[in-house]
C-alpha positions as CSV (number, residue, x, y, z in Angstrom):
1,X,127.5,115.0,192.0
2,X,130.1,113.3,189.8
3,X,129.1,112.9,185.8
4,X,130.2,109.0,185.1
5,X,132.2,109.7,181.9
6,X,132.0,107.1,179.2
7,X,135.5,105.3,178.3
8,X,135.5,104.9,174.4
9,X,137.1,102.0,172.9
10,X,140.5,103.0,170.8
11,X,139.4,103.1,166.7
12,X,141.1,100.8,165.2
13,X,142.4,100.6,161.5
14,X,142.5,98.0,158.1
15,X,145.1,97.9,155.9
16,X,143.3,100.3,153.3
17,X,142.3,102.8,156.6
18,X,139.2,102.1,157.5
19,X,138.1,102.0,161.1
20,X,136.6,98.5,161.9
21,X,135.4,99.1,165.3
22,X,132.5,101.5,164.8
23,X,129.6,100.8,166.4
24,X,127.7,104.0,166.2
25,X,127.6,107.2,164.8
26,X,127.0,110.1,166.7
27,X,125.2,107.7,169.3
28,X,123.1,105.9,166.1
29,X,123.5,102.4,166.6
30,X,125.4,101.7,162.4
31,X,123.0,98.7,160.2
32,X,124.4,95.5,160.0
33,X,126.3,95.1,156.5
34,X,125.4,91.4,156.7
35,X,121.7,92.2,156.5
36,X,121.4,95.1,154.0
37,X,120.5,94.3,150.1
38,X,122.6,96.1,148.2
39,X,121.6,97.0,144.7
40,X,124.2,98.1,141.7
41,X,123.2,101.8,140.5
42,X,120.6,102.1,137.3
43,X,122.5,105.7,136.3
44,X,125.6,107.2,135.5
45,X,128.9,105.5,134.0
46,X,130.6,106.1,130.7
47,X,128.4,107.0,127.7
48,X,129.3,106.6,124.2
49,X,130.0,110.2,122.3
50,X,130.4,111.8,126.1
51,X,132.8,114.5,127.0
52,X,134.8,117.0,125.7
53,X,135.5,117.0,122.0
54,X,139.2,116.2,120.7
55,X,140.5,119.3,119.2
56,X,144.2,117.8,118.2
57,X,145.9,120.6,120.1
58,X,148.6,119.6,122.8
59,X,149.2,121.5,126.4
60,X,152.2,122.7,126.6
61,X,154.5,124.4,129.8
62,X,156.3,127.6,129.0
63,X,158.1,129.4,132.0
64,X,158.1,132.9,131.1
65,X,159.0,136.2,133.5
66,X,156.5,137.0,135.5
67,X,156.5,140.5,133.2
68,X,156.3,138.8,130.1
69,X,153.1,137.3,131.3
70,X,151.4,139.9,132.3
71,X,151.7,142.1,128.9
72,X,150.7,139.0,126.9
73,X,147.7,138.6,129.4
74,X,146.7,142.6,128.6
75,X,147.2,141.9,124.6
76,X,145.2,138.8,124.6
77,X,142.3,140.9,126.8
78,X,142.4,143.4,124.3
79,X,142.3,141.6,121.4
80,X,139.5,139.5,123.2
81,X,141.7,136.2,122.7
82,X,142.5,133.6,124.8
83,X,146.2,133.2,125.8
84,X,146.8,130.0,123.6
85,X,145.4,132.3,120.7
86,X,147.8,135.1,120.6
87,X,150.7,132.5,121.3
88,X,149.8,130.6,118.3
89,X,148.6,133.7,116.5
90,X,152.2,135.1,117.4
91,X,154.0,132.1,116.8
92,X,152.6,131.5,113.5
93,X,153.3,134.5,112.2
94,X,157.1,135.1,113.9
């Protein structure tokens, strides 16, 4: 006995890469955007005094060897410092 094998339709694609022919997922027949009510969220978005706290410092990228690095990794963990710390720290102070 031969199992009829289904032929499924080629997906197609928008401009923005969306497939437009989906009909089901995973054999759920999809709602019909047309008829849903869609409602704008009550939560979340921007609130005023929210996120992290300007500290006027800038990032900066330094390409050091990969030695140099390492010793100023083991000073800043024995000091118990931050690496941005001891640079300044060292900096500061020549």
């Amino acid at each position: 006995m031969k199992k009829k094998i289904n032929l499924i339709e080629k997906p197609q694609f928008n401009r923005a890469g969306y497939q437009i022919n989906m009909k089901d997922l995973n054999g759920e027949p999809l709602p019909n955007p047309a008829k849903l009510a869609f409602r704008p969220f009550k939560h979340g978005g921007s609130r005023t005094g929210a996120g992290r706290k300007p500290s006027g410092r800038k990032a900066v990228l330094l390409r050091l060897s990969p030695k140099l690095i390492a010793a100023l990794r083991k000073e800043a963990e024995l000091k118990h410092q931050t690496l941005s710390e001891l640079a300044e720290e060292r900096l500061a102070h020549g």
